[in-house]
N, C-alpha and C positions, 0 to 999 in steps of 0.2 A: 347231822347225818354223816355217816362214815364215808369217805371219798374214795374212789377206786383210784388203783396205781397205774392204771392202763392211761396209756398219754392220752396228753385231749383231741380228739378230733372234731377237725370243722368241713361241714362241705354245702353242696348247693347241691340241688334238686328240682326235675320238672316233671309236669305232668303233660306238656306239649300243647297245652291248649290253641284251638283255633278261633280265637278271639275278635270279633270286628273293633278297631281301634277308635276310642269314644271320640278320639281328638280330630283325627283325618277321615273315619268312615271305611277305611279299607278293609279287608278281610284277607289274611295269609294263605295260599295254597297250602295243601300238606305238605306238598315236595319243599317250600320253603321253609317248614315249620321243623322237618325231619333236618335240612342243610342245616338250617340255625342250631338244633340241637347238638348236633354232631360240633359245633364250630363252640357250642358254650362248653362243653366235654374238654375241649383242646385247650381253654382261655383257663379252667379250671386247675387243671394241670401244672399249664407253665405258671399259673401262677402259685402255684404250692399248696392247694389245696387239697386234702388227706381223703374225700370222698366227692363221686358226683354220680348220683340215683336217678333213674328214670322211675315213675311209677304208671302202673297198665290202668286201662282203660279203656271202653269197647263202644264206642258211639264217634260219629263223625265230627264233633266239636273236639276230638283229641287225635293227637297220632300213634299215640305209644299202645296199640294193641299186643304189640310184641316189643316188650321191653330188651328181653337178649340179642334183639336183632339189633338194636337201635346201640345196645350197651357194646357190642363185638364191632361195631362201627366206631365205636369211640374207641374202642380198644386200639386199633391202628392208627389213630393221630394221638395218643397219649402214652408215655411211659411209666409214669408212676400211681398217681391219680385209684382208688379203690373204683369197682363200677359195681354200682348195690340198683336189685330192683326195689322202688319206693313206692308202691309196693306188688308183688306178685297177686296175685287174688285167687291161693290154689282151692278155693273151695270148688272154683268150677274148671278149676285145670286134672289134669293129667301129672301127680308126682313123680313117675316116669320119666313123662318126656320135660318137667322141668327141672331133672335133676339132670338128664340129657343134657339142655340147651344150657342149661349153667354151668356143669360141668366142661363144656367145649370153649365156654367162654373163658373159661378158666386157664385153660390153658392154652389159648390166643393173647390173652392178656400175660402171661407170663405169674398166673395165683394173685390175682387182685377181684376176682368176679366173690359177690355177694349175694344173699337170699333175701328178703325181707319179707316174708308171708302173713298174711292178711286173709281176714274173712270178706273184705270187704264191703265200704259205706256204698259204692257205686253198685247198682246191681245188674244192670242190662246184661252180664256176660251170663250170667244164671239159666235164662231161657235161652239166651243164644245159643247153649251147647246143653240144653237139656236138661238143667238142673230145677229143682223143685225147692223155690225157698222155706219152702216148710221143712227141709233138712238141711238149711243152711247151716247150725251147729256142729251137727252129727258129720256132716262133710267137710269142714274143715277140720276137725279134730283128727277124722280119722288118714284125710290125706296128711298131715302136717306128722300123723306115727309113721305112716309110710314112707313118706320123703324123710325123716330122719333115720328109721330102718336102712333104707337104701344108702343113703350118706355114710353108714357104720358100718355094713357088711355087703358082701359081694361074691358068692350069688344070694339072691333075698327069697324066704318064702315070706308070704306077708294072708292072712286072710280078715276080709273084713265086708260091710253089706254096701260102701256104695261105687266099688269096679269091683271088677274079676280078681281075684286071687292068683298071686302067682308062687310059685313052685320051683324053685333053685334057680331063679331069673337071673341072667348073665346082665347087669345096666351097664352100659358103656358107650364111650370112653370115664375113667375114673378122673377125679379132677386131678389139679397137681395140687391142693390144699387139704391137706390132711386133720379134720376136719373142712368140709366148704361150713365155710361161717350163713347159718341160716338164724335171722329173728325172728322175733314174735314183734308184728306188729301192732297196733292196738290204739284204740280210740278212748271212748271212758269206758270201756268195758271190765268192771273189777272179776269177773272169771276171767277173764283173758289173760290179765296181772299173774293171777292167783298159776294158772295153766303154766307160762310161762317162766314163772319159779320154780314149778315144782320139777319141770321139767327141766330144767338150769340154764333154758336159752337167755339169749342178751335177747331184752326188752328196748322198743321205741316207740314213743308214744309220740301220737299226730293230736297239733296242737291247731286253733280257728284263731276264734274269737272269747274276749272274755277275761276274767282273773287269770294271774298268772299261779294261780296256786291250784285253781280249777282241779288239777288232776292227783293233785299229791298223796289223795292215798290210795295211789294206784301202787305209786310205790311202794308204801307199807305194809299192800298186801302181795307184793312180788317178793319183797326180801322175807316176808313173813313165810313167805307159802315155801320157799326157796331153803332156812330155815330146818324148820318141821321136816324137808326130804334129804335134808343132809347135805345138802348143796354148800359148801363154801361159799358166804358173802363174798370174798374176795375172787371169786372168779365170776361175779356176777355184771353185766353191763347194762346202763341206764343208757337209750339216745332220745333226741327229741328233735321232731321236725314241725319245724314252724314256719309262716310265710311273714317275709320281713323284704328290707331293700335296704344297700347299703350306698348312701350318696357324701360328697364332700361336706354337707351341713345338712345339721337336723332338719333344718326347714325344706332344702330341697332337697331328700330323702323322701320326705310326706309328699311333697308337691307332684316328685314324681308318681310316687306308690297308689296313690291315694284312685284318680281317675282309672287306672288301669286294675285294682283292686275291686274295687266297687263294680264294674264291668263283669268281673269272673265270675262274683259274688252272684249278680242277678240273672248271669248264661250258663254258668258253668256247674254252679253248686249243685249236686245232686244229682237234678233231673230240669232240662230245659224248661223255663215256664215256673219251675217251684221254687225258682232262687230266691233270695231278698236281699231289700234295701240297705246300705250302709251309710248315714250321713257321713258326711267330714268330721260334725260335733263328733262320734262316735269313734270313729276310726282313728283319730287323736288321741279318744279315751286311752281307748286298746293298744297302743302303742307309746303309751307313757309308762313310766317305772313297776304300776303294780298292771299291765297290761300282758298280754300271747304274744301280740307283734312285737318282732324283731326290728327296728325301723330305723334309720336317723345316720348320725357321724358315725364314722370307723371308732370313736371315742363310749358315743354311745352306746353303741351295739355291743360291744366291749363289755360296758358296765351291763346291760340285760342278760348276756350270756351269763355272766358269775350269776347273777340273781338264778335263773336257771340251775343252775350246778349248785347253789345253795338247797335252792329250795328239792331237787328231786335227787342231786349227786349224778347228774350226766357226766359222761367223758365222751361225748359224740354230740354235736348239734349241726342238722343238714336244716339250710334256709332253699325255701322257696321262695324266688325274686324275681321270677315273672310272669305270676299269676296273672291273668286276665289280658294277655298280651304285651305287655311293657315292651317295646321297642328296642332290637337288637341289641342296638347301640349301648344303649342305656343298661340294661341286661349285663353284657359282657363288662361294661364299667364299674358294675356292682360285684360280678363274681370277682374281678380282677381288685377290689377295694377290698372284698374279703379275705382273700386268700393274702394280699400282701403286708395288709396295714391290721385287719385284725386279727387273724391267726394268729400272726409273730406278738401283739402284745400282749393275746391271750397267754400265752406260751411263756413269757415273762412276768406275767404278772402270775401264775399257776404254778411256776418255776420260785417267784420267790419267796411266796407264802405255802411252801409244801414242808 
C-alpha cells in the first residue's frame, strides 16, 4: 500500500467516561472527570504529543457533551498539542454553530482546533434534540455538505430538507486555518469509506475489538472511491483510533488495562445494560500481534503501530488509554510513555525506512 508523505502522527484520546472503579468501588464526580481531562490535555502536550481528541457523548455515564468547550479548556494549558473532536456527532447538531464553536476554538488555540464528524454509534443525542433515526443517513450527509460549504465560502447559501436554508449567511468568526481540517469518521461502514473519498476528506477509522485487518477494505474503497473523483492519493489521510494502554512491561500494561477495560466494556458500550463480557482469555487475544488493541511496552506498542500503517497506510494513530476509568495516575503515565518513548521511535524507525 502506498505510504503518505504527511508525518506520522500519534496522539491519545477520551471519551470521559464516568466509570465506577472495579478495584476500589468509587465513582468520579463529573467535575473530577472534566479536571482530570483537562490535566491529560496538558500531560499530552508537554509530553510531545502531535494530537489529543475529546469525543461527544450525551448521557450521564460521560462528560464530554460538549467537546469544544472541554477542547478551548485545554486550549489554555497547552501550546502546541492539535485538539481534534473524536468524534462530533453532526447528525444531530447544528453545522452552524459547530463550525461557530470550532472555528473560535481555533483561534484561542492559536490554528490547532480539528473536526472529526461522525454519524454516530451512540445514539441518545438523536431524540434529545429531535432527531428521527430513520434519517439518520440523509442527516448526516446533508449537514457534513453544509459544514464543508461553510468551511469554503462566506457568506453561504446552502438549501436542503433537514434545517432551514440559508441565504447569503454571514458564519462567524472565520477560523485562522484555512481550510479548518474536518474528517470523516467512520466505523465498518464501507459507504462511509466510499463518501469520504470521493469527497477528498482525511479518513479515521474507530477500531474495538477483533482482527486487526477487520477493517482493511475500508481503505480500498476510500482510495478507490477517492480515485474515480480525481482526488490525488497523495493528498489523501488514513487515521485510526484504537483503545490500547502504554505501561513499562507488556505484562503490566495488560494488568493494568485489562480490569478497567472490561468495566467500560460492560457500562459504557453502547447502551447501559447492553454491554458485554470480555474475559482476560480474550482481551489477550486482541491485544497480541494479529489483535485492535494497542497494549503492552513502549517497544511493543511500537511494533503494533507499524503493523497498523502496514496494513491500512495511517499517518495518524489516536489511542484511547482510559476507557472504563483507569486511574489518573496511571492514565497520565501512559500518555506521558506515549508521547516520549513511542513517538520519538516511531519517528526513527519511519524516518529510516522511508
Amino acid at each position: 500500500m502506498t505510504q503518505p508523505a504527511t508525518v506520522f502522527e500519534v496522539g491519545a484520546m477520551t471519551f470521559g467516561e464516568i466509570t465506577t472503579d472495579p478495584r476500589t468501588g468509587r465513582t468520579p464526580s463529573p467535575q473530577q472527570r472534566v479536571q482530570e481531562t483537562i490535566e491529560q490535555a496538558r500531560t499530552a502536550d508537554q509530553a510531545g504529543l502531535d494530537v489529543f481528541g475529546i469525543g461527544e457523548h450525551h448521557r450521564s455515564d460521560f462528560i464530554a457533551s460538549a467537546p469544544s468547550v472541554l477542547l478551548a479548556g485545554a486550549a489554555t494549558v497547552t501550546e502546541r498539542v492539535r485538539l481534534a473532536s473524536t468524534v462530533t456527532v453532526l447528525s444531530s447538531d447544528d453545522p452552524v454553530r459547530v463550525y461557530e464553536q470550532f472555528a473560535t476554538l481555533d483561534l484561542l488555540s492559536g490554528g490547532r482546533a480539528e473536526i472529526m464528524a461522525g454519524r454516530g454509534s451512540y445514539t441518545e443525542s438523536f431524540p434529545l434534540f429531535g432527531y428521527s433515526l430513520g434519517d439518520y443517513d440523509e442527516l448526516f450527509e446533508e449537514k457534513l455538505d453544509l459544514l464543508l460549504r461553510i468551511r469554503e465560502q462566506n457568506p453561504v447559501s446552502w438549501t436542503g430538507r433537514t434545517r432551514p436554508p440559508l441565504q447569503n449567511a454571514d458564519i462567524a468568526p472565520r477560523a485562522l486555518q484555512d481550510p479548518l481540517p474536518v474528517w470523516r469518521a467512520v466505523g465498518g461502514n464501507p459507504g462511509s469509506a466510499v463518501a469520504a473519498g470521493r469527497a477528498g476528506l482525511p479518513l479515521v477509522i474507530g477500531f474495538l475489538v477483533g482482527p486487526i485487518t477487520a477493517h482493511q477494505r475500508l481503505v480500498g474503497y476510500y482510495r478507490a472511491a477517492a480515485a474515480q473523483a480525481g482526488v490525488p492519493d497523495g493528498s489523501l489521510r488514513v487515521g485510526a483510533s484504537v483503545h490500547g494502554y502504554v505501561g513499562r512491561t507488556s505484562q503490566g500494561a495488560r494488568d493494568v488495562m485489562y480490569p478497567y477495560f472490561a468495566q467500560g466494556m460492560r457500562e459504557n458500550n453502547h447502551q447501559r445494560g447492553r454491554g458485554f463480557d470480555i474475559s482476560r482469555s480474550a482481551f489477550d487475544d486482541t491485544s497480541g500481534p494479529a489483535g485492535m488493541l494497542v497494549v503492552g511496552s513502549p517497544a511493543e506498542v511500537v511494533d503494533k503501530i507499524l503493523t497498523y500503517r502496514e496494513v491500512y497506510g495511517i499517518d495518524r494513530i489516536l489511542l484511547q488509554m482510559g476507557f472504563g476509568g483507569v486511574p489518573q495516575r496511571e492514565h497520565l503515565d501512559a500518555i506521558e510513555l506515549l508521547g516520549t518513548e513511542v513517538a520519538p521511535a516511531l519517528r526513527r524507525e519511519l524516518a529510516t525506512n522511508s
